[in-house]
TIMI-2910 file (N, C-alpha, C, CB; in pm, 1 decimal, decimal comma, always signed):
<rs>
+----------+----------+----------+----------+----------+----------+----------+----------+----------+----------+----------+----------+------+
!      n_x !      n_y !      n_z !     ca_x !     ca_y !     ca_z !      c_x !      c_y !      c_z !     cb_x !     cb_y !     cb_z ! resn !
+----------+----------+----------+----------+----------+----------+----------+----------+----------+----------+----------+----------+------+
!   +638,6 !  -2085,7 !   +219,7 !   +559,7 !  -1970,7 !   +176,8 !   +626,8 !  -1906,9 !    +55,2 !   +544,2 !  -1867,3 !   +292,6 !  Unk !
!   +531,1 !  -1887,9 !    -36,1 !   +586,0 !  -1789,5 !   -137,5 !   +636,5 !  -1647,7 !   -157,9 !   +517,7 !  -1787,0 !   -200,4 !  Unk !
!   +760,1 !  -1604,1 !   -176,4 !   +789,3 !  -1467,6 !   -170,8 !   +694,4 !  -1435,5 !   -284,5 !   +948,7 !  -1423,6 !   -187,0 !  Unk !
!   +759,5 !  -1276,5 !   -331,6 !   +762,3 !  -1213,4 !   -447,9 !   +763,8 !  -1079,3 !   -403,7 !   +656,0 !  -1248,3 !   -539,5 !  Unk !
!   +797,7 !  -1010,2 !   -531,3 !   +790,1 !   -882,8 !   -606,1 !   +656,2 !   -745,6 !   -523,7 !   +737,2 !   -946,6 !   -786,6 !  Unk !
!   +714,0 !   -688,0 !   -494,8 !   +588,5 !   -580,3 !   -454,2 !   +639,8 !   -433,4 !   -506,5 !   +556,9 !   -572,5 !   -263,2 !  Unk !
!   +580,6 !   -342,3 !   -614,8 !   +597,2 !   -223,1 !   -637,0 !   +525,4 !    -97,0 !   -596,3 !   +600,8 !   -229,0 !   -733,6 !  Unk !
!   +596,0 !    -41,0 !   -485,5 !   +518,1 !   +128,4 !   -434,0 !   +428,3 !   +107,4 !   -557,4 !   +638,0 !   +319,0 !   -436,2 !  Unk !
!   +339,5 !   +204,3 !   -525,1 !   +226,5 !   +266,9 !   -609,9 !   +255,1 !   +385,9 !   -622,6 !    +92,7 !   +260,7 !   -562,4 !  Unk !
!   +260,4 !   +454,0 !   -502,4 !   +304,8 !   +632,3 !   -525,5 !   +478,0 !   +631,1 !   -558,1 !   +270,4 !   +749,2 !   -340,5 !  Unk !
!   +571,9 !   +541,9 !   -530,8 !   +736,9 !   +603,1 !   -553,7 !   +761,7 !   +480,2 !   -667,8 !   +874,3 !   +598,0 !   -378,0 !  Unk !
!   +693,9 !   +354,6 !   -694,3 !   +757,4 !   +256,0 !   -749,6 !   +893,6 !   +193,1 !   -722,3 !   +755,7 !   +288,0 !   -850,7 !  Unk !
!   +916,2 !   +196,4 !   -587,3 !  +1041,6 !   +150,6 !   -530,8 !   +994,6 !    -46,2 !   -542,8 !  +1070,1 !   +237,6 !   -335,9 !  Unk !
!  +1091,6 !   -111,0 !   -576,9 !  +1037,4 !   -272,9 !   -588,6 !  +1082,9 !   -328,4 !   -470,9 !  +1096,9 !   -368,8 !   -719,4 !  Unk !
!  +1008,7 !   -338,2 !   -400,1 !  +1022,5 !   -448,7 !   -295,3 !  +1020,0 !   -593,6 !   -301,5 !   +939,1 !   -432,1 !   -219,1 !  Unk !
!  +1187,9 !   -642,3 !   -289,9 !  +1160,7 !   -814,6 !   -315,4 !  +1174,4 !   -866,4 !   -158,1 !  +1303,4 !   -907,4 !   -436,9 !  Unk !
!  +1093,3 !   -942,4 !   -168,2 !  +1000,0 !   -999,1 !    -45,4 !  +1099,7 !  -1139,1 !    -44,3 !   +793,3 !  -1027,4 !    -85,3 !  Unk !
!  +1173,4 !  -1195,8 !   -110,1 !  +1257,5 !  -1309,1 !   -107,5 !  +1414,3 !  -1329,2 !    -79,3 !  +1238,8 !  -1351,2 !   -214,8 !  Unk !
!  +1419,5 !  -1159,3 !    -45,8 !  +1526,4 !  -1129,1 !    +16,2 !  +1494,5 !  -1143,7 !   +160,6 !  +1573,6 !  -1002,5 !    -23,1 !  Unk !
!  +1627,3 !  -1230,0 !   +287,9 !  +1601,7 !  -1266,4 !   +390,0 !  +1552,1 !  -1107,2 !   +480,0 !  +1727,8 !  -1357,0 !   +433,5 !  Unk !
!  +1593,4 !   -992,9 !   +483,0 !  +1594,4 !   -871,4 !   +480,8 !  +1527,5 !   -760,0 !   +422,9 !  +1670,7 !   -863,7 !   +462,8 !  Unk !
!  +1368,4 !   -803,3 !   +395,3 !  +1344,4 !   -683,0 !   +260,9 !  +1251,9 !   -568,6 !   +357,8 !  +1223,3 !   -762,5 !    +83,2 !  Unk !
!  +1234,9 !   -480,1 !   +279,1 !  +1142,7 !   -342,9 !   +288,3 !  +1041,7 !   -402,7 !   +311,2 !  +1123,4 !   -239,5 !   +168,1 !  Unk !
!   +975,0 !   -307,0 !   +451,6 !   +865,6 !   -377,1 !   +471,0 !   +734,6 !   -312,7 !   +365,7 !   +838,6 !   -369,7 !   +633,4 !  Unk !
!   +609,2 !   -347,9 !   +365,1 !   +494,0 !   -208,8 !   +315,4 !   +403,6 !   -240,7 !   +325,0 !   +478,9 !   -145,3 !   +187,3 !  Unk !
!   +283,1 !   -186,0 !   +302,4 !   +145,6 !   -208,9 !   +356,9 !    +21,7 !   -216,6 !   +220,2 !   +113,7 !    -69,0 !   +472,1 !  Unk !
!    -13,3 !   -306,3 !   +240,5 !   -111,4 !   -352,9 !   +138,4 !   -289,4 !   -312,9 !   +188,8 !    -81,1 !   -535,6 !   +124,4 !  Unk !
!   -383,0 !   -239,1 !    +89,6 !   -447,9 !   -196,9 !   +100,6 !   -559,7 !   -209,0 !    +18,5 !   -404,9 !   -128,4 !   +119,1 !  Unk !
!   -714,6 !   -277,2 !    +68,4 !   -772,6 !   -360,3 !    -81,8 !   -936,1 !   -271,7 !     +0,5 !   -754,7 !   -626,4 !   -102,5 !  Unk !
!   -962,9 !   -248,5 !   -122,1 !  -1162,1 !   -225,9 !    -89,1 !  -1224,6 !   -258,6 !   -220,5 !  -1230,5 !    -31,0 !    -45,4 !  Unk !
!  -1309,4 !   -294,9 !   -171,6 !  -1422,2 !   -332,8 !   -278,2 !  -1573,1 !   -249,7 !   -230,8 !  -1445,8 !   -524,2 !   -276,5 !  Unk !
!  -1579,0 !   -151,1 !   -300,8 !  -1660,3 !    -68,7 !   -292,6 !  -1777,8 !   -106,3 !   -341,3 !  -1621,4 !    +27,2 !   -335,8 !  Unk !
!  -1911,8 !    -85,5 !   -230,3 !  -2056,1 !    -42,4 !   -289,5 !  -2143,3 !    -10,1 !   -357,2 !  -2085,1 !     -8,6 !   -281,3 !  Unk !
!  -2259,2 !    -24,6 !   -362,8 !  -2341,5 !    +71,7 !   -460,1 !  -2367,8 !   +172,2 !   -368,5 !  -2482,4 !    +13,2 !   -531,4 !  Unk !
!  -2403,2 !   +291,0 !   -470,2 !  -2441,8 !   +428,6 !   -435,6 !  -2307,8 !   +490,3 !   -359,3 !  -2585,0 !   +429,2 !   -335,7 !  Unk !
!  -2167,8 !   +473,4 !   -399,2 !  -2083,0 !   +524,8 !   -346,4 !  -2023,1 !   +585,3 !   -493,6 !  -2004,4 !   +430,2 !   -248,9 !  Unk !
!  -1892,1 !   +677,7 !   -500,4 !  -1861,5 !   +764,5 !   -610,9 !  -1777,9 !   +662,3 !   -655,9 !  -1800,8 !   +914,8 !   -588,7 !  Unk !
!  -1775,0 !   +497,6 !   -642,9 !  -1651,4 !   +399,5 !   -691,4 !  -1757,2 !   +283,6 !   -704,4 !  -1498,7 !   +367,2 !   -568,0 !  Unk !
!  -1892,2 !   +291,7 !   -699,5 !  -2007,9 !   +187,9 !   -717,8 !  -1973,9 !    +97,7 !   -803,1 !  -2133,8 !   +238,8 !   -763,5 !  Unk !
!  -1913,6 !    -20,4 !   -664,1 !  -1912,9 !   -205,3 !   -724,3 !  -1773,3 !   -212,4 !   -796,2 !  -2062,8 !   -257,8 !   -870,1 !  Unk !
!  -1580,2 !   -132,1 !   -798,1 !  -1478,4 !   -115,1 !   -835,6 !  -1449,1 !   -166,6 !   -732,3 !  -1435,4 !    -10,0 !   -879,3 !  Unk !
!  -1325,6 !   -201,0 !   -707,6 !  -1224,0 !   -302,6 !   -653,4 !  -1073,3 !   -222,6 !   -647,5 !  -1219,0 !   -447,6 !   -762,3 !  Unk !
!  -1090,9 !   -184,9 !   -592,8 !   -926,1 !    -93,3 !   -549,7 !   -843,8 !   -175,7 !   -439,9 !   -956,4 !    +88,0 !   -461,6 !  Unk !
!   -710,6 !   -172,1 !   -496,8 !   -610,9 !   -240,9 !   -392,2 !   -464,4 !    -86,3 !   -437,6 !   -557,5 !   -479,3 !   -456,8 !  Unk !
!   -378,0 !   -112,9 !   -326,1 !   -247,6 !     -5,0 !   -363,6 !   -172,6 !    -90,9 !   -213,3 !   -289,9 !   +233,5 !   -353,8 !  Unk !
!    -82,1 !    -96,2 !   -315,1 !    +45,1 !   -107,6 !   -211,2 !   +168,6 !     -9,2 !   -179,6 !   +112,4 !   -218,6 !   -250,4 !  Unk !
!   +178,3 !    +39,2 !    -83,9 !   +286,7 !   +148,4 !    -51,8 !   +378,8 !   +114,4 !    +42,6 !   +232,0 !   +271,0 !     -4,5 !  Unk !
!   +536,8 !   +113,1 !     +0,6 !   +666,9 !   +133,9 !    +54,1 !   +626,6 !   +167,4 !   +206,1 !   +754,5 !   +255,5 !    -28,0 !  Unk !
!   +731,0 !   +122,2 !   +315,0 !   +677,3 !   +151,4 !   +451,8 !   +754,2 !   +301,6 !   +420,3 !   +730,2 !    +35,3 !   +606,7 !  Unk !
!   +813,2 !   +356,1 !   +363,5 !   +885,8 !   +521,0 !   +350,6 !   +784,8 !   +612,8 !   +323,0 !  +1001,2 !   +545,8 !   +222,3 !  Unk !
!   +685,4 !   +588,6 !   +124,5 !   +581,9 !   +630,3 !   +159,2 !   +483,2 !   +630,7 !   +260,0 !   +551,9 !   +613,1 !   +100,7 !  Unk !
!   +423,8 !   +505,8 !   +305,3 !   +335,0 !   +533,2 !   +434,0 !   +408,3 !   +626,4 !   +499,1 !   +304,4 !   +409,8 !   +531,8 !  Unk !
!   +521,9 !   +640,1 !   +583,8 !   +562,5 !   +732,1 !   +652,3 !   +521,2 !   +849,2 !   +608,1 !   +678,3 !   +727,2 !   +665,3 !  Unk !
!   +551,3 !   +898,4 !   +510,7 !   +585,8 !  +1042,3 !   +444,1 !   +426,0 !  +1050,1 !   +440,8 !   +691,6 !  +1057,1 !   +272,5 !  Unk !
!   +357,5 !   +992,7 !   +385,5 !   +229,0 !  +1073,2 !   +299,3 !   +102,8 !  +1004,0 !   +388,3 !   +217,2 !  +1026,3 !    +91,0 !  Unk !
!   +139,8 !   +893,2 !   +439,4 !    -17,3 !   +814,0 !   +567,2 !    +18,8 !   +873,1 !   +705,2 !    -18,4 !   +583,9 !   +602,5 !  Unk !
!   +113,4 !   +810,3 !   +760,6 !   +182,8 !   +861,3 !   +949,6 !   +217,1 !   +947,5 !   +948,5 !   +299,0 !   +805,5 !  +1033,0 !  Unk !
!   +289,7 !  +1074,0 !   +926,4 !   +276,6 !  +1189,5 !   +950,0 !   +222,5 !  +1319,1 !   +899,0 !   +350,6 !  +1196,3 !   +964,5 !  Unk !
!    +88,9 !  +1250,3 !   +760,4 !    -35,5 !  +1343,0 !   +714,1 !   -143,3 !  +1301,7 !   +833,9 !   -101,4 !  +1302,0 !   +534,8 !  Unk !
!   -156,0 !  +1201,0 !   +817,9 !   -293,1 !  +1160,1 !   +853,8 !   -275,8 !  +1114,1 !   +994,0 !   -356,6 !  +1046,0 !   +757,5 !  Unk !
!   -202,9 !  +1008,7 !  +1067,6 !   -186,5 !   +964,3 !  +1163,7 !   -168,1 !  +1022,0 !  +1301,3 !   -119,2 !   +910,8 !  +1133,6 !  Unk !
!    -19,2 !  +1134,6 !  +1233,7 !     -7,7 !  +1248,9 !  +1386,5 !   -101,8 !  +1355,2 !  +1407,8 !   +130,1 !  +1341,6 !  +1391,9 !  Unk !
!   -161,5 !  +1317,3 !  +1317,9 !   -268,0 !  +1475,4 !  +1302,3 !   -421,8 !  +1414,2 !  +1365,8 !   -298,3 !  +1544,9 !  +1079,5 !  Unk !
!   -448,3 !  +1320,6 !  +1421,9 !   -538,9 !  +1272,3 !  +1556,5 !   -557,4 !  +1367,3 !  +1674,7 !   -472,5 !  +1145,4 !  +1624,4 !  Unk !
+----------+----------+----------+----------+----------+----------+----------+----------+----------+----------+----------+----------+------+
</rs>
């Protein structure tokens, strides 16, 4: 399998994936609709598992 390179989106921390040991993070892709405010755009973001922590799991997650 191929490693590589992954950079936060919100901190730009580089995650190398070809280290036996690396940072984990979460990859995130939509391809949006018509008649939506992103009609037929293609959004992807990848974020550090630190960001997710900080700004996804304890904004959004504990707050269920």
């Amino acid at each position: 399998m191929k490693k590589y390179e992954v950079i936060c989106d919100l901190c730009k921390h580089t995650i190398d994936q070809n280290e036996v040991e690396s940072d984990d993070y979460v990859h995130i892709e939509k391809e949006f609709g018509y008649f939506s405010n992103f009609d037929g755009e293609h959004h992807s973001i990848d974020i550090c598992s630190k960001c997710y922590e900080e700004h996804i799991y304890l904004k959004v997650m504990q707050g269920r």
